[in-house]
N, C-alpha and C positions, 0 to 999 in steps of 0.2 A: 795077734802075732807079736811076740818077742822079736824087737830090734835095737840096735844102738846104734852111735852119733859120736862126733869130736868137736866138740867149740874151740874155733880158734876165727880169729879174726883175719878179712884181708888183708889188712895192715900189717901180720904178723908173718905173712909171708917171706921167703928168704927177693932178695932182687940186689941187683948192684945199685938200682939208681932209687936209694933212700928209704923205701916203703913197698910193700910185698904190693902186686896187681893184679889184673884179670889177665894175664896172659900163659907163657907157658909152665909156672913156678906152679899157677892156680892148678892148672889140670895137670899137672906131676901128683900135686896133691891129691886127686878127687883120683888117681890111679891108687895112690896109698890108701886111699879111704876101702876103694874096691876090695883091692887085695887083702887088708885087713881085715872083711867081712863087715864091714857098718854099709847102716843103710842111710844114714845124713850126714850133712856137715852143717854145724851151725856156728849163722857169724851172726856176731856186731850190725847194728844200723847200719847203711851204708850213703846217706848222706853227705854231704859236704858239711864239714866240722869248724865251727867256730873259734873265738876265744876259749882255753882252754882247751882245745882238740878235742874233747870228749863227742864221742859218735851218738850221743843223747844230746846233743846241745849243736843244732844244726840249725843250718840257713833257710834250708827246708823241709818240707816232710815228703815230699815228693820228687826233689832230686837227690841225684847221685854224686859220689865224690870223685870231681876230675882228680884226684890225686891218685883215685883207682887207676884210672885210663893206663893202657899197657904202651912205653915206648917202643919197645919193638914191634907190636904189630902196626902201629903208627911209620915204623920204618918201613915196614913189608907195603903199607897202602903208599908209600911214595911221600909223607907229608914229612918223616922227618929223615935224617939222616944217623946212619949210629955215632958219626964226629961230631953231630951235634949234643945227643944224649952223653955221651961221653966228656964236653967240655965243659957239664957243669959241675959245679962241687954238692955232692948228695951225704955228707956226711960220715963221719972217721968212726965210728961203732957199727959193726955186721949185726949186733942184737937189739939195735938199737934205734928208731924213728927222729931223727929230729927235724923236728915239723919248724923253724925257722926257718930253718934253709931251704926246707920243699918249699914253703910261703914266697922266700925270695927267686928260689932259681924255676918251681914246677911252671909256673905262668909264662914266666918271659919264656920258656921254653916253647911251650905250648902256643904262645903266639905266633911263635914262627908254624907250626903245622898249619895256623887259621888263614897266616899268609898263601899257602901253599892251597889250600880247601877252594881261596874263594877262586881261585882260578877256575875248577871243573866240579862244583855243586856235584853230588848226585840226586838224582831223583828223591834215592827215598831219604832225602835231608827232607824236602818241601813236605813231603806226608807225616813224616815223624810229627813237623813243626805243629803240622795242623793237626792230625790227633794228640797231640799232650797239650795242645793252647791253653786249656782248661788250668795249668800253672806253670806253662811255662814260661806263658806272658809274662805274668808277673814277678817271676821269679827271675827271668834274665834282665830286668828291668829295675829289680831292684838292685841286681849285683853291680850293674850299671851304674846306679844311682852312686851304690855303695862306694866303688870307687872314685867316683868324682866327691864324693866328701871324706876321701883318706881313711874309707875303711869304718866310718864313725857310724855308730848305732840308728837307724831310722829314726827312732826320735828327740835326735839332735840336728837332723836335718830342716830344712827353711820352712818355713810353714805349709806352705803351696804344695811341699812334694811330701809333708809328713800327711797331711791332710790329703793327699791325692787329688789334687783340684783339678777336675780336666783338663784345661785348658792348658795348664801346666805340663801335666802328663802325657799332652800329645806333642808339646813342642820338646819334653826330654827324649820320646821317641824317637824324633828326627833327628835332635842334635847328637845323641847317645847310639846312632844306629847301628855302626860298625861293632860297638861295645856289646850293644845289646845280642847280635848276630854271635859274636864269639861267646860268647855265654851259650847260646842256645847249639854252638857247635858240640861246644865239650859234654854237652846232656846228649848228643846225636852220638858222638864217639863215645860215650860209656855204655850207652845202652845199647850200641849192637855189640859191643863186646862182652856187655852183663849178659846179653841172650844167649849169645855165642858159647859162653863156658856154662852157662845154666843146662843147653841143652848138653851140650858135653857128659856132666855130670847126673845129670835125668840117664843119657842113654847107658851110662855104663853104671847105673841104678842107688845114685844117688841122690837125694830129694836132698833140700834147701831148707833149712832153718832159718826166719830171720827173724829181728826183732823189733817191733815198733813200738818206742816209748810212750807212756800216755800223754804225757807232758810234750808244748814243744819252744823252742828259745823264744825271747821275747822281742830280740835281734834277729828277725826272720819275715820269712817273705808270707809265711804263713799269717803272723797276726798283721802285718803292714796292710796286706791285702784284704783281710776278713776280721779287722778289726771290730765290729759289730757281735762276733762271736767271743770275743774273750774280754774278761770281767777288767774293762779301762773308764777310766773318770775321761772329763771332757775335756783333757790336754791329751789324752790318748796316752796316758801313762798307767800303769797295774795299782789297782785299786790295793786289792789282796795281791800272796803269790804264795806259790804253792810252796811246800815241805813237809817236814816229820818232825814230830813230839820231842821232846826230855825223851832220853830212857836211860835203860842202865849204858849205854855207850856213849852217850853225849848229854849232858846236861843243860845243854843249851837247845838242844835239838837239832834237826837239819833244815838250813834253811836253801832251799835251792834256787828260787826265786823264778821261776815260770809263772806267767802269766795263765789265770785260772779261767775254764771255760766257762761264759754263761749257760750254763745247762739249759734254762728255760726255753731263751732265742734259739737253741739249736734243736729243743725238743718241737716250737711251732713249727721249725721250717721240715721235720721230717728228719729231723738228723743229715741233712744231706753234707756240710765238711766228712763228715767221720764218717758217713757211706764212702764217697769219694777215697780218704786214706787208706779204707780197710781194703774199696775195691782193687787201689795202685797196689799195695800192698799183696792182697793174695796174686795178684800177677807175678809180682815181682819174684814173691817167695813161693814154694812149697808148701813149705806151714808157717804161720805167723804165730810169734810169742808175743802177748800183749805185756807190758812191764808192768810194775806197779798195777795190778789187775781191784788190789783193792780199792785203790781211789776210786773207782765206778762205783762202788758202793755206798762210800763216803770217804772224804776227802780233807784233809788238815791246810787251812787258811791260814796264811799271815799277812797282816798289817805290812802295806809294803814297804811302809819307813822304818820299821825295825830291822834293827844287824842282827836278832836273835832269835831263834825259830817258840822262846819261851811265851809268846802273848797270842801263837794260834786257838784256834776253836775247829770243831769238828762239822761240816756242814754234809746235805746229804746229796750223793751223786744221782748220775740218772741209775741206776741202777737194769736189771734185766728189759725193760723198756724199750732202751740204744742196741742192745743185743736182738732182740726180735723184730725191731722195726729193721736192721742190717740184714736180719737174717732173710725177711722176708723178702728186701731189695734183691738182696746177693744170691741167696740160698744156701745152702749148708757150706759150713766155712771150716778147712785146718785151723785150730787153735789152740794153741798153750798158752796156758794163763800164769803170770809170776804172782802164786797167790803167798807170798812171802810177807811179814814184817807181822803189827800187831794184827791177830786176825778174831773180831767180833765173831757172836753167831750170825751175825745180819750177814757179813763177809763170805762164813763159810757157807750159808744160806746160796747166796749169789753163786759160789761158784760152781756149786753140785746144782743149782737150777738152770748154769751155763748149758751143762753137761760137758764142758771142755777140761783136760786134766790137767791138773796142777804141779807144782814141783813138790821135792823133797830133795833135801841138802845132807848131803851125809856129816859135813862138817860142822852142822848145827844140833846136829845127835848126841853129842857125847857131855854132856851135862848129869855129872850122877849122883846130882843132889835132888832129880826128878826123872819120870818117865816122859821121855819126847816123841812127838807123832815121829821127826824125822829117824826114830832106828828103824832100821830095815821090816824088823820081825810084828811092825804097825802097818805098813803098806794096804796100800790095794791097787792090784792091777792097772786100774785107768789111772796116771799116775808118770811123770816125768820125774827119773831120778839122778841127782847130778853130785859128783865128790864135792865140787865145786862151781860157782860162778866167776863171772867177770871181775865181782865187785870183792871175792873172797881173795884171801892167800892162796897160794898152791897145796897142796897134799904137803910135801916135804917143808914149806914153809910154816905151816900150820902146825906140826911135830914139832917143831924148834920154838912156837912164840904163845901155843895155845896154854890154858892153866894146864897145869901139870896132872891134876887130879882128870883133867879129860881128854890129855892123852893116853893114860893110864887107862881108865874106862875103853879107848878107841884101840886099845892094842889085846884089852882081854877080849871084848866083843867080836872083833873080827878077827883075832889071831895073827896081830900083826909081827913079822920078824924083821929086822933087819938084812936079815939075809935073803930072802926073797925081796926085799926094798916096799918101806911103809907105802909109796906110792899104789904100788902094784895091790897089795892087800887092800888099799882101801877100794881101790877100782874093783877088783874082787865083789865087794861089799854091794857096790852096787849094781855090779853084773849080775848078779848072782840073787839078785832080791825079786818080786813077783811083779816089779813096777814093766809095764808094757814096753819103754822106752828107757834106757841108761844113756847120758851123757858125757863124757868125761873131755874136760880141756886137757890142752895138747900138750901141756906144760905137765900135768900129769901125767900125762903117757910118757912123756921124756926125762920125768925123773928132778925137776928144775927146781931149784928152792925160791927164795921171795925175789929175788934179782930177777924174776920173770915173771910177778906178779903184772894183772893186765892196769887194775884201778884199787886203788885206795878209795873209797867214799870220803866226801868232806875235804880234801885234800886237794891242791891244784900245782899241775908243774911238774909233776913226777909218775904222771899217768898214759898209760895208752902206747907205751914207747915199745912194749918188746917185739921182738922178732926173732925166730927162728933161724937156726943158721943150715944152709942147703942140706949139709952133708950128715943132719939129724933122720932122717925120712931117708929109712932102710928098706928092706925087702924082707933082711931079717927079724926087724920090728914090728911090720905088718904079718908075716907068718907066726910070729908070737900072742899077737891081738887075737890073730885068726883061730886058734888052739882057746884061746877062753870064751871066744864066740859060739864055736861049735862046745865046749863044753859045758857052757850057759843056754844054747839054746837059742843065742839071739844069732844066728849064723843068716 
């Protein structure tokens, strides 16, 4: 079945109070999704985000980000007040995230509803607690920790609580408890409001795209906890870490600096972390996009003392292995794989033996000093096909800064006009192609040039910021989508 999707992130939601949420902004959306004839909406990680703010670079892999949490329906349950939401300063740009000020004002905010909570617990606070114990222990435990060492990296923490010495760790329990509790609040509040609009937009027949990085921070509750699992010397510092080669974009390469999985330890114990993630995960989502799907296959190492990603080596992943021993746990699983970036035969070996379909990128098509998988008239069916990702420019941004010779290329291939708007032809391109799935960001739908791109790769400080302004999400927008649906086919 032919259907399409819109990538945009929660965060890009319109809201007054700083960063788009799970409340009524969300399901205005997932009405526009309707109307427009798509059958997904696909976001971003949805984690709580670290240094950086990037929704790849999280505290965990298994929580959510209180920065989602919706203040008004917080109002509606009694915990806060709208003079309270109202009295903090959320920041002077409508298109615009700035996550210092959420940092400073979202918490203390948020304290005051915990104030409010612990008056009349509900029930199913105590059931949540105890079905997700499996991380949430440890993960409101580390937030805990975290802020009693001013926010500072696990392992700059005292020995006793880097090394989790029991003893230790039970008297942080006690002394930390109130802290640890409000942690475990705001994972209570997002996720009945994650269910909340999940099913909203299930029922009015929109399925959930989400993304789970392969990789995960090194400042996280993930290796803190299962430290045992990922590749650390005996001060529990990253031996290796993970990144990308020299190429024609960077000469130095990319060094992202994740700490690398012992593949062996996790192949003895059955794979069980990575059962567990996939399992939170397919709950969580609809379908899961696996990131970087080729480092399962193999994986580029670096020396964790180098500032430069130029002295990695090539080592080899679990490969199909991780995929059938999940499978066998879980059973058949949604998946898109980002089989993106340098891709071996061993690579595209793995992902046709996945059986799960991969991407195509229209913006990576126009090169016409060679023939590219990514032009359309290469496809096959099983196949996810997007103008754009997170990590690209926009359609209209991309016309403005790409070589000249492959916009050229990009305007005879699809018959781009200005007057219909390059935007629109390149969506065309991939509506219109035989891939099962089209995706297109929202920045494209609306025409937006790079002042709304999502991320820059390599780049830090000028990421992850935009947002959508309310009175973009029309009716006559959506009945426009809805006309190339039904003339594509993907209705």
């Amino acid at each position: 079945m032919r259907t399409s999707g819109i990538l945009m992130h929660i965060s890009s939601l319109p809201s007054k109070y700083g960063i788009g949420t799970m409340g009524r902004e969300a399901k205005r959306f997932v009405n526009f999704l309707a109307e427009a004839g798509q059958a997904y909406w696909q976001i971003l990680p949805i984690n709580p985000t670290s240094y950086g703010d990037s929704p790849y670079q999280s505290f965990s892999s298994f929580a959510g980000n209180p920065y989602f949490i919706d203040l008004e329906l917080l109002c509606k349950d009694g915990l806060l007040t709208q003079e309270e939401c109202e009295s903090y300063f959320w920041g002077d740009k409508e298109t615009e995230v700035d996550f210092g000020v959420l940092y400073e004002n979202r918490y203390a905010l948020l304290k005051k509803a915990y104030e409010r909570f612990l008056e009349c617990k509900p029930k199913s606070y105590g059931v949540f607690c105890n079905k997700e114990k499996g991380w949430l222990d440890d993960y409101a435990l580390f937030m805990a920790l975290k802020d009693a060492n001013n926010g500072a990296a696990w392992q700059e923490w005292k020995r006793e609580w880097k090394f989790r010495q029991k003893e230790s760790m039970d008297a942080a329990r006690l002394k930390y408890a109130s802290e640890i509790d409000f942690y475990k609040m705001l994972q209570y509040l997002f996720f009945k409001q994650w269910r909340a609009l999940k099913a909203y937009a299930n029922k009015k027949g929109i399925s959930i795209i989400g993304d789970v990085p392969i990789y995960v921070a090194g400042d996280s509750a993930d290796v803190w906890a299962n430290g045992a699992q990922f590749y650390l010397d005996e001060d529990l510092n990253p031996i290796e870490v993970a990144g990308g080669p020299p190429d024609a974009f960077s000469e130095d390469g990319q060094l992202w600096g994740n700490p690398l999985f012992r593949w062996d330890v996790m192949k003895a114990d059955g794979y069980q972390w990575w059962t567990r993630r996939i399992s939170a995960m397919s709950r969580l989502y609809d379908v899961v996009r696996i990131d970087h799907f080729r480092g399962f296959d193999s994986y580029y190492a670096i020396p964790a003392q180098d500032t430069t990603a130029k002295n990695g080596s090539w080592k080899d992943g679990p490969g199909m292995d991780l995929f059938q021993t999940v499978e066998a746990k879980l059973g058949k699983l949604d998946i898109i794989v980002e089989d993106l970036g340098f891709l071996t035969p061993s690579v595209l070996k793995l992902v046709k033996d996945s059986g799960f379909p991969g991407m195509k990128v229209l913006q990576f098509a126009f090169d016409p000093r060679e023939e590219s998988d990514y032009l359309p008239h290469n496809y096959q069916s099983h196949s996810v096909v997007y103008t754009g990702t997170h990590d690209n420019d926009t359609v209209m941004g991309w016309m403005r800064t790409a070589p000249k010779d492959s916009v050229k290329f990009a305007k005879k291939y699809l018959n781009l006009t200005h007057k219909e708007g390059y935007n629109w032809g390149m969506m065309r391109g991939a509506w219109a192609s035989v891939s099962d799935l089209a995706v297109v960001p929202m920045q494209d739908i609306l025409g937006l040039g790079n002042e709304a791109r999502m991320n820059t790769p390599s780049t830090l400080g000028c990421n992850w910021k935009w947002r959508m302004k309310h009175k973009m999400v029309t009716k006559r927008l959506a009945h426009k989508i809805a006309k190339y649906m039904k003339m594509y086919g993907r209705g």
